[in-house]
C-alpha positions in Angstrom: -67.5 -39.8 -66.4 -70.1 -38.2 -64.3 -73.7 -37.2 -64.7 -75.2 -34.0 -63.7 -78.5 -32.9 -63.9 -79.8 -29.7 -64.6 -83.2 -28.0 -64.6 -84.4 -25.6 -67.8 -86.7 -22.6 -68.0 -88.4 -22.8 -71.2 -90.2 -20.0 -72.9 -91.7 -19.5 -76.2 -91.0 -15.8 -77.5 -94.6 -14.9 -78.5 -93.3 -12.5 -81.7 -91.2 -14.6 -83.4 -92.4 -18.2 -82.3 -88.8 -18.9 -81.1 -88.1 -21.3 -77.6 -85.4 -20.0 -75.2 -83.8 -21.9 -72.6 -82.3 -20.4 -69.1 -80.5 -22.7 -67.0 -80.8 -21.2 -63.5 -77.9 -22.7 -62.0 -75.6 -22.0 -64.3 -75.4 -18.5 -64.8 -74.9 -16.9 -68.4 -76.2 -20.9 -69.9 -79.1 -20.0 -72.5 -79.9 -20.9 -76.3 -82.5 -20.3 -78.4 -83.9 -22.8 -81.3 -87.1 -23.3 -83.5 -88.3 -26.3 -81.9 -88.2 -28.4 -79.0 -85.7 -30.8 -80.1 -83.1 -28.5 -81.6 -83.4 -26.0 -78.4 -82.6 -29.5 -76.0 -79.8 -30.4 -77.8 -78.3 -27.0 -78.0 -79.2 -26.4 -74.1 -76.8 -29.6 -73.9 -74.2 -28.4 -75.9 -74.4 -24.9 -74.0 -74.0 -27.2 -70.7 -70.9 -28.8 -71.3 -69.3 -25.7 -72.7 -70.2 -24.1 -68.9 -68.8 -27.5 -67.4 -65.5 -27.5 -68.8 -64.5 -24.1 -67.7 -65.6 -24.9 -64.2 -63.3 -26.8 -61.5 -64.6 -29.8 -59.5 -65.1 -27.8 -56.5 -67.2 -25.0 -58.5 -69.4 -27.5 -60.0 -70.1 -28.7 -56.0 -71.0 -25.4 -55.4 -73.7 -25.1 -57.3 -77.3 -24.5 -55.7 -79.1 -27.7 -55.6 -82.7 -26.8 -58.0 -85.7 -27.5 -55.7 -88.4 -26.8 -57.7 -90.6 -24.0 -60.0 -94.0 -22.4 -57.9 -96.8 -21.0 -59.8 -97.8 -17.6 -58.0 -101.4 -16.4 -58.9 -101.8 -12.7 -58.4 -105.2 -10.8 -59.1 -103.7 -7.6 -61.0 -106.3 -4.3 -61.6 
């Protein structure tokens, strides 16, 4: 069995009090959920779904995550 780890963008939709997950480096992986601990266990779910449609050699190819950067921009 192997273990992969993935980075999530989480957001809280400011209307309907809903959290949304992206998963960068998987294209087409999001989920949606009314808390925190419902929305990581579907992100999961959503995960392996992706991963068993992928080959070994897709799943190398992924882009490695380095990291999220706040950008601060002064907007008139």
């Amino acid at each position: 069995m192997n273990h992969y780890q993935f980075s999530a963008q989480i957001e809280r939709d400011r209307e309907t009090g809903v959290y949304i997950a992206y998963v960068p480096a998987l294209p087409g992986v999001h989920t949606q959920a009314k808390s925190l601990p419902q929305l990581q266990i579907n992100i999961k779910e959503v995960i392996g779904l992706c991963l068993e449609e992928l080959s070994v050699e897709e799943i190398a190819a992924l882009p490695e995550f380095i990291g999220f950067q706040q950008i601060g921009y002064m907007y008139e």
